[in-house]
C-alpha positions as CSV (number, residue, x, y, z in Angstrom):
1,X,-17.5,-43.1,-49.6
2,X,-20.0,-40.6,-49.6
3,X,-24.0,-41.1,-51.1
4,X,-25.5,-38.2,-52.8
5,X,-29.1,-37.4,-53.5
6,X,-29.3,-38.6,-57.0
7,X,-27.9,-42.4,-56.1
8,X,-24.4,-41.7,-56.8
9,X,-21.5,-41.7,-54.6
10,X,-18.2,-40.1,-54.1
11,X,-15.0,-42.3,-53.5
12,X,-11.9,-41.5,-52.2
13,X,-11.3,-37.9,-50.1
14,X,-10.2,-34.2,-51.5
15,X,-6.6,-33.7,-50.6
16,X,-4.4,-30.7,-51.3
17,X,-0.9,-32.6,-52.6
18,X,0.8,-29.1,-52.8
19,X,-0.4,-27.7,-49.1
20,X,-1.8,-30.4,-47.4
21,X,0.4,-30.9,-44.3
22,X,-0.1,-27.3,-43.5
23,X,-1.7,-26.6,-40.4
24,X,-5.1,-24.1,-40.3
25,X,-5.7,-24.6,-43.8
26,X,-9.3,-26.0,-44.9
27,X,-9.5,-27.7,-48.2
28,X,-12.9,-29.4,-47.8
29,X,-15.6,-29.2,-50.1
30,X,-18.1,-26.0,-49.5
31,X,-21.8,-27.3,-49.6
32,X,-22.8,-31.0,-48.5
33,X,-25.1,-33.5,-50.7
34,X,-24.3,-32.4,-54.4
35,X,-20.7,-32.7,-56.7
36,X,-19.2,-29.4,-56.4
37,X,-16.6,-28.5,-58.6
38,X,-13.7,-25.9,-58.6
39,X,-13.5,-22.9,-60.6
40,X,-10.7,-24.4,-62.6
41,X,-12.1,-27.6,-63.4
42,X,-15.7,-25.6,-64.6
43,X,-13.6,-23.6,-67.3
44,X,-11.4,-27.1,-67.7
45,X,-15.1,-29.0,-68.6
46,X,-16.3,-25.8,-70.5
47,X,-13.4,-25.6,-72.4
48,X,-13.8,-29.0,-73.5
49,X,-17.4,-28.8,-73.8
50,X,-16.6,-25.6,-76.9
51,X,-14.0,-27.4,-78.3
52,X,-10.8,-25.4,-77.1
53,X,-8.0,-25.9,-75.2
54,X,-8.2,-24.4,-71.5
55,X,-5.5,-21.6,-71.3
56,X,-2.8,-22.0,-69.0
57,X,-2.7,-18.1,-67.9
58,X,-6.5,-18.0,-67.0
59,X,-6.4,-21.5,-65.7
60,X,-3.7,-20.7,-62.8
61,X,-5.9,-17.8,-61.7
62,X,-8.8,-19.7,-60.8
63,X,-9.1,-21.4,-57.3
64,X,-9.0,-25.3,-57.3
65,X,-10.6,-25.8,-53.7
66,X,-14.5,-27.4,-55.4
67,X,-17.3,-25.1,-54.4
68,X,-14.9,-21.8,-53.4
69,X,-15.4,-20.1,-56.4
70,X,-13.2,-17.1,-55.2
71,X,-12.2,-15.3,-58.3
72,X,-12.8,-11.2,-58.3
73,X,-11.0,-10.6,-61.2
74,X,-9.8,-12.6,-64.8
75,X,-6.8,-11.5,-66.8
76,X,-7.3,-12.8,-70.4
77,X,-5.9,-9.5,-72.1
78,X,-3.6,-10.5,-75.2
79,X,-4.0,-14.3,-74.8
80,X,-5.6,-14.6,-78.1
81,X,-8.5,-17.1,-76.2
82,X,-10.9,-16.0,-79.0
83,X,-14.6,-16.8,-78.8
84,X,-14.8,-20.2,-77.8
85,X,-12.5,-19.4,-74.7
86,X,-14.6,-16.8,-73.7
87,X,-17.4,-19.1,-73.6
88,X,-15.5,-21.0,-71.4
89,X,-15.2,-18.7,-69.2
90,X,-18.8,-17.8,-68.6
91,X,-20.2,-20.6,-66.0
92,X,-16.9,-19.4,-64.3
93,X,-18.0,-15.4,-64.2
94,X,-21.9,-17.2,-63.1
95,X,-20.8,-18.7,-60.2
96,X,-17.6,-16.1,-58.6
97,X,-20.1,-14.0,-56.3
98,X,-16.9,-11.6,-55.8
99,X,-16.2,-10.9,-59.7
100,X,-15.7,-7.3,-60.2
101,X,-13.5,-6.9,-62.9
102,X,-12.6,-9.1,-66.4
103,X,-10.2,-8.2,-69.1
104,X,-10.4,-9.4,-72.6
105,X,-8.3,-6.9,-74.8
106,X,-6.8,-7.9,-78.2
107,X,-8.6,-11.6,-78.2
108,X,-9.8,-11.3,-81.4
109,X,-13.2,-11.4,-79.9
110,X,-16.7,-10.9,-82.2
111,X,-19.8,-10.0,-81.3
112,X,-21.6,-13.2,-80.6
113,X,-19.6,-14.2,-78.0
114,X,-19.4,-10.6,-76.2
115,X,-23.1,-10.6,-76.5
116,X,-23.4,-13.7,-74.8
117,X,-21.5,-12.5,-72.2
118,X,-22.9,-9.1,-72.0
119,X,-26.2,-11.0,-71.6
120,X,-24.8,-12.7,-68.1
121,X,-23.3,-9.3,-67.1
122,X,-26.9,-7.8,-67.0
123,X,-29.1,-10.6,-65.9
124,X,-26.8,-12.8,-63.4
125,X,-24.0,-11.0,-62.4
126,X,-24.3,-7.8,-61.0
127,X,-21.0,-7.7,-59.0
128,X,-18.9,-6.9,-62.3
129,X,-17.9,-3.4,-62.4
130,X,-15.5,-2.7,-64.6
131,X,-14.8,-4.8,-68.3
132,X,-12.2,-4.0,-70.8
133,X,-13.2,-4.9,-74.1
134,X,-10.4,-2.9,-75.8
135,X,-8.0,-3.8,-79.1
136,X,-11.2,-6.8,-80.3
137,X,-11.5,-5.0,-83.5
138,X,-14.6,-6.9,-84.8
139,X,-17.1,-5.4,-82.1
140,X,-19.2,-3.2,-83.3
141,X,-22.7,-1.3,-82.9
142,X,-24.9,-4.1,-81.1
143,X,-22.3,-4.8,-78.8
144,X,-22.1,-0.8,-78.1
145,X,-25.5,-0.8,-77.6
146,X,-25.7,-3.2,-75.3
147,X,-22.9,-1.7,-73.3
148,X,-25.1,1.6,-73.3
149,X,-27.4,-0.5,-71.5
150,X,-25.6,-2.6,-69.4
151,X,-24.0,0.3,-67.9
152,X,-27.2,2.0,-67.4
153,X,-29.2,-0.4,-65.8
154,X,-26.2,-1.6,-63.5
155,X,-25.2,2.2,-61.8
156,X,-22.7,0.2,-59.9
157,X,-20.9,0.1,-63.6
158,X,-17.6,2.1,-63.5
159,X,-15.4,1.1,-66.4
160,X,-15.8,-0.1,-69.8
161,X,-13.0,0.1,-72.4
162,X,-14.1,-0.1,-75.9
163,X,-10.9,1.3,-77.7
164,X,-9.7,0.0,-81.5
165,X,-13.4,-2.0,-82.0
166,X,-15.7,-0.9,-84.4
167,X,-17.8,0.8,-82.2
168,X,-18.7,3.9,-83.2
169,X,-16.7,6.8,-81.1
170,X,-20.2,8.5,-80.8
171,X,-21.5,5.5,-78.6
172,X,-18.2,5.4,-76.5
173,X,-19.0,8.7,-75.5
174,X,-22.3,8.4,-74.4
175,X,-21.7,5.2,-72.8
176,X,-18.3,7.4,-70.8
177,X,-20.9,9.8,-70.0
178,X,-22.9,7.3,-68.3
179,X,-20.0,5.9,-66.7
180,X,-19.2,9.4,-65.5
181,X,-22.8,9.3,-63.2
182,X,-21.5,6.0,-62.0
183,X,-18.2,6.4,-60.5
184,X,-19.8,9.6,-58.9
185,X,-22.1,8.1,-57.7
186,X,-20.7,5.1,-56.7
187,X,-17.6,7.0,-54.6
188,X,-14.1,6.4,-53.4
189,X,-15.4,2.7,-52.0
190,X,-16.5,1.4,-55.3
191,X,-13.5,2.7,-57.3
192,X,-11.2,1.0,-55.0
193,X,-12.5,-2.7,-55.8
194,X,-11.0,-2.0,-59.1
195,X,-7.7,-2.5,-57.5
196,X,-8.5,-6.1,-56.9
197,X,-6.3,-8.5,-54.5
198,X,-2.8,-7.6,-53.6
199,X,-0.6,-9.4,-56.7
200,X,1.2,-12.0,-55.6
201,X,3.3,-14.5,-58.1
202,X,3.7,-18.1,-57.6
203,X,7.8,-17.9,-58.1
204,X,7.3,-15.4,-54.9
205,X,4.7,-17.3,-53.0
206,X,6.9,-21.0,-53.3
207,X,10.0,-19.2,-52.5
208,X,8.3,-17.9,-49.0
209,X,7.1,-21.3,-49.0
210,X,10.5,-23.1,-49.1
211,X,11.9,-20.8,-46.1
212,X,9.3,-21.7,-44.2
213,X,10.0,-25.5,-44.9
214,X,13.4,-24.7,-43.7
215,X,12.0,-23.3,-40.2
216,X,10.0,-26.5,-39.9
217,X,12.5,-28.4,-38.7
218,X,10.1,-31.3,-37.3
219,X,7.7,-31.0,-40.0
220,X,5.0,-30.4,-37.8
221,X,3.3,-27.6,-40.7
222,X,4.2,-25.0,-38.1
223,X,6.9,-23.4,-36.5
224,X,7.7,-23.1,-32.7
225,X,9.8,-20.7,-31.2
226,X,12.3,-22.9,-30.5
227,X,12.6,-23.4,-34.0
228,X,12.8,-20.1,-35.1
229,X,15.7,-19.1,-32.4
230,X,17.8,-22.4,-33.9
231,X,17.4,-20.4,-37.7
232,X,17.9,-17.7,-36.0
233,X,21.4,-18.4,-34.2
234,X,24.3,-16.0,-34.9
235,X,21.7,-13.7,-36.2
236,X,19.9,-10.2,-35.0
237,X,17.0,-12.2,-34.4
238,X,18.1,-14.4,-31.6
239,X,17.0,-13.7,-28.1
240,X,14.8,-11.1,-27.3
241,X,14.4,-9.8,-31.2
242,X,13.5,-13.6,-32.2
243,X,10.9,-14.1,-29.2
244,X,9.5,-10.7,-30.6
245,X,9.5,-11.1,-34.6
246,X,7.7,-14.5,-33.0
247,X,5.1,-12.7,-31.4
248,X,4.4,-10.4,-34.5
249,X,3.8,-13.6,-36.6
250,X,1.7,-15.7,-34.3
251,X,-1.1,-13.8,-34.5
252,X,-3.7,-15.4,-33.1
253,X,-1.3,-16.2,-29.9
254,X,-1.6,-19.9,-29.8
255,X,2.6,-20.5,-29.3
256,X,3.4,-21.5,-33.2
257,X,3.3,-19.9,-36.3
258,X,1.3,-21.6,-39.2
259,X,2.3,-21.3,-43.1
260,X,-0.8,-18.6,-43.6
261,X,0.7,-16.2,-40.6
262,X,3.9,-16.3,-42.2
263,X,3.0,-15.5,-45.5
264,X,0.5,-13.1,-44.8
265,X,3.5,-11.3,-42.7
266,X,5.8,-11.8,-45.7
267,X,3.6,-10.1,-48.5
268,X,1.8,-7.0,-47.0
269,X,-0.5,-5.6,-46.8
270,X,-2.3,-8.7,-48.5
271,X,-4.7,-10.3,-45.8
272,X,-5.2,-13.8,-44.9
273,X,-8.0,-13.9,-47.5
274,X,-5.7,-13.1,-50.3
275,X,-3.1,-15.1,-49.2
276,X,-5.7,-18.1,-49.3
277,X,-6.7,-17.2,-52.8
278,X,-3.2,-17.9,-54.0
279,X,-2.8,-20.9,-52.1
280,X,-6.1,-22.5,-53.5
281,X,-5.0,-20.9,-57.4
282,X,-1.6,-22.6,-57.0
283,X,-2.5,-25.6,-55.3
284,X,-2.8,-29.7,-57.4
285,X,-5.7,-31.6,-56.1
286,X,-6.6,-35.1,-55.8
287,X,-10.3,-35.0,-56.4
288,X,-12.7,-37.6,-55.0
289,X,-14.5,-39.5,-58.1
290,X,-17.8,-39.5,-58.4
291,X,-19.3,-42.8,-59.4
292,X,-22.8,-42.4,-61.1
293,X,-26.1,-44.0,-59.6
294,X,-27.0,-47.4,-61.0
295,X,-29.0,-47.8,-64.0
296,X,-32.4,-49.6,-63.7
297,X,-32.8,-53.1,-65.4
298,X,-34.6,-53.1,-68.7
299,X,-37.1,-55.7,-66.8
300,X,-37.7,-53.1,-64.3
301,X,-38.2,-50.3,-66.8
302,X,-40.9,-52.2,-68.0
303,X,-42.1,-53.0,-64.8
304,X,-42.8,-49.2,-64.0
305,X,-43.7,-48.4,-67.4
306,X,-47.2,-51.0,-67.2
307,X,-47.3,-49.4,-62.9
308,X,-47.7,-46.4,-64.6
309,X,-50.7,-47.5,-67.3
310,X,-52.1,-48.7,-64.2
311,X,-51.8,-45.8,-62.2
312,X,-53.1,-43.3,-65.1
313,X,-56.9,-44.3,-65.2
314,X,-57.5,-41.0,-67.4
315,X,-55.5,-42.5,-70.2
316,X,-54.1,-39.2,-70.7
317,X,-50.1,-40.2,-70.8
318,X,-49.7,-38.6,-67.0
319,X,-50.3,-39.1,-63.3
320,X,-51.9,-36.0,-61.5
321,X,-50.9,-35.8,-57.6
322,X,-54.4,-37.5,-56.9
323,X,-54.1,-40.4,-59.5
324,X,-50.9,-41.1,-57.7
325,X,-52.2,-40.7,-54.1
326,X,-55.2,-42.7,-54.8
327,X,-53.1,-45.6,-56.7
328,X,-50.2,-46.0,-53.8
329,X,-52.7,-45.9,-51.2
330,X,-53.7,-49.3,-52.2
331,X,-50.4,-51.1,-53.1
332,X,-47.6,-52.1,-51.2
333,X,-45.6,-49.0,-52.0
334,X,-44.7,-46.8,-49.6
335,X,-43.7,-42.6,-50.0
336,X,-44.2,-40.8,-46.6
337,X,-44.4,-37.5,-48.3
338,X,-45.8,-38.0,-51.6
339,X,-46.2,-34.4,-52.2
340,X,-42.9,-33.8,-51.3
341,X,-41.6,-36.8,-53.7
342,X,-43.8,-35.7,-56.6
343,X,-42.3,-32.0,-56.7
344,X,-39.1,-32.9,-56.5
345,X,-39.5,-35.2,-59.9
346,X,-41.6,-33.0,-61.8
347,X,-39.1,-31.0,-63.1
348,X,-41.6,-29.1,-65.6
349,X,-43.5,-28.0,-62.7
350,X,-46.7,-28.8,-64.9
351,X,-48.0,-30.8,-61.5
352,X,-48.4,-34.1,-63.4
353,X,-46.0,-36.1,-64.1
354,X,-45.5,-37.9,-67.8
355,X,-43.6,-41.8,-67.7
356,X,-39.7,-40.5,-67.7
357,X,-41.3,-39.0,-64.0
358,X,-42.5,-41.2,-62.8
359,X,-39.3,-43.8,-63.6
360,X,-37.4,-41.1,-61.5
361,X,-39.4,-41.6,-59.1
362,X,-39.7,-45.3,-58.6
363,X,-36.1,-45.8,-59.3
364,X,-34.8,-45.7,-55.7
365,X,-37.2,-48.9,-54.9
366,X,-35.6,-50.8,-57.8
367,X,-32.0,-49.9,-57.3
368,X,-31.7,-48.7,-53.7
C-alpha cells in the first residue's frame, strides 16, 4: 500500500498478466505520488464520461502501462465513432507528447466536435502534423477556417485532408497552399514521421511470442544458448550457425536472449521502442485500486468551520496569509511552512482563502 498526497492510498501492485514473467521488461508506473492512468483506461473513463461505448479498434492501439502515454498516431477512419467518440479521444491526443498523426475519415463527424478538437490541435498539442478529416460530410466553412489557421500558426503542419465535407474547395486550396510552405519547409525529416511506427499485428506479435515460449524451456523469460542448440538439433542452426544466430540476438551480450531481443530481431527494422509499444497496446493489466482519503466527521466540520470564524477577525468570509499566521501562532497547531501550506490550498490563487480552504487545509489534523 502506497499513500498519496491527497490522503488516499493505492492497494495492491501493477502487474502485466500477459508479459509479466518476461525478463527486461518494466511495467511500473511512470511518475511517483499522484494516480496515473493509462492511455486506454483515459479514453475508457472518457468514453463513459460522453455516454459512448469505447471502441474496440482505437482501444487496442492505445498503450495500457499508466503514465506511458506512447501513442504517435490514432486510426479511427471508417469506425463510425461519431462525435461523442471523438471526444473521447481528446484527453488521450492531450497527454501523447509523441502524437503526430490522427485519422478520422467517414465518422460522420460535425463541426462541434472537430472544432473542439481543432481547438487542442492549436493551443496544446503542437506535435500533430498531419490529420485527415476526409469523407465527414457535415464539416463545413468554420471548421475550414480554422484549418486555415491551424495550419498557419503551426508551420510544422504537413497534411490535412478535407475531401467529400462541405468545405468549400476554395478553402481547401488555400489551406494546400499553406501546407505546400510547410512540408518545404519542414524537409525530408518531418515528412518521414508521417510514416509512424513499423506496423505490427497482434496475430503476428503472439505467434513470435509462442515460439519463443517454446525456446524457454525452463521458463526462466529468457533463452540460453543451451536452449536454443536443443531447438535447434537436426537443424542448420546447430553448432557454430546456432552459437552465431545467438550472438546476433543477444544484443546487449549478457549470455541469454530476452523476449524484447527476439522480437525486435523477428520484425525489422522496428526498434526496441516499437516493439515495446505493442507489447504495452496488447498487454491485460491488473491495476492497483485506489482507495479515496477519508471523509472528515460532520462534528469536525463544524469544528473548523467556528476555527475559521475565529481566525477571520475581518469578518469578511476569508483568511488572508497574515490572519492565518497571526491566529496559529497562538494555538496549539502546528504548519512548519504556512506559506507553503496556504498556496497549495488556495486553488483560486486569490491569496485568501474562503471556508472550503481552509477545511482542506485542516483536514490532515482531523483524519491523518
Amino acid at each position: 500500500m502506497s499513500a498519496l498526497p491527497d490522503g488516499g492510498t493505492l492497494q495492491g501492485k501493477l502487474e502485466n498478466k500477459t508479459f509479466g514473467r518476461y525478463k527486461g521488461l518494466d511495467f511500473g508506473v511512470e511518475g511517483e505520488g499522484v494516480v496515473q492512468f493509462s492511455s486506454s483506461q483515459l479514453y475508457e473513463m472518457e468514453s463513459e464520461k460522453v455516454g459512448c461505448k469505447a471502441n474496440a479498434t482505437i482501444a487496442g492501439q492505445l498503450p495500457k502501462t499508466p503514465g506511458r502515454h506512447t501513442a504517435t498516431d490514432i486510426n479511427a477512419s471508417c469506425n463510425y465513432i461519431g462525435d461523442k467518440g471523438l471526444l473521447a479521444l481528446l484527453p488521450v491526443i492531450r497527454v501523447s507528447p509523441g502524437m503526430t498523426r490522427i485519422r478520422l475519415s467517414d465518422n460522420g463527424l460535425r463541426n462541434d466536435s472537430v472544432l473542439q478538437l481543432l481547438h487542442v490541435l492549436l493551443n496544446d498539442k503542437k506535435s500533430v502534423i498531419s490529420l485527415d478529416l476526409s469523407g465527414n460530410k457535415q464539416l463545413s466553412l468554420e471548421v475550414g477556417s480554422t484549418c486555415l489557421k491551424l495550419v498557419k500558426s503551426n508551420k510544422k503542419f504537413v497534411q490535412l485532408l478535407l475531401a467529400k465535407t462541405a468545405v468549400s474547395k476554395a478553402m481547401q486550396e488555400n489551406i494546400e497552399t499553406v501546407l505546400k510552405r510547410n512540408r518545404k519547409e519542414a524537409g525530408a525529416n518531418n515528412l518521414k514521421k508521417l510514416e509512424g511506427r513499423v506496423k505490427i499485428g497482434k496475430k503476428d506479435l503472439f505467434a513470435a511470442k509462442s515460439l519463443f515460449d517454446k525456446l524457454d524451456v525452463d521458463n526462466s523469460g529468457t533463452v540460453s544458448l543451451h536452449e536454443l542448440c536443443e531447438a535447434s538439433r537436426g537443424s542448420k542452426t546447430l553448432g557454430v550457425s546456432g552459437l552465431s544466430v545467438f550472438g546476433e540476438i543477444d544484443s546487449d551480450n549478457d549470455g541469454e536472449i530476452t523476449l524484447l531481443e527476439y522480437l525486435t530481431k523477428a520484425f525489422p527494422p522496428a526498434t526496441q521502442e516499437d516493439i515495446l509499444f505493442y507489447i504495452d497496446c496488447n498487454s491485460e493489466f491488473i491495476y492497483p485500486e485506489y482507495v479515496p482519503p477519508p471523509e472528515l466527521a460532520a462534528e469536525h466540520v463544524s469544528e473548523i468551520a467556528e476555527m475559521f470564524r475565529l481566525y477571520d477577525r475581518s469578518g469578511d468570509g476569508r483568511l488572508s496569509i497574515e490572519e492565518l499566521k497571526a491566529s496559529m501562532s497562538k494555538s496549539s497547531l502546528c504548519i512548519t511552512d504556512v506559506d507553503s501550506y496556504f498556496k497549495q490550498v488556495n486553488k483560486s490563487g486569490s491569496g485568501l482563502l474562503d471556508l472550503p480552504e481552509f477545511i482542506e487545509l485542516m483536514k490532515p489534523y482531523y483524519v491523518g
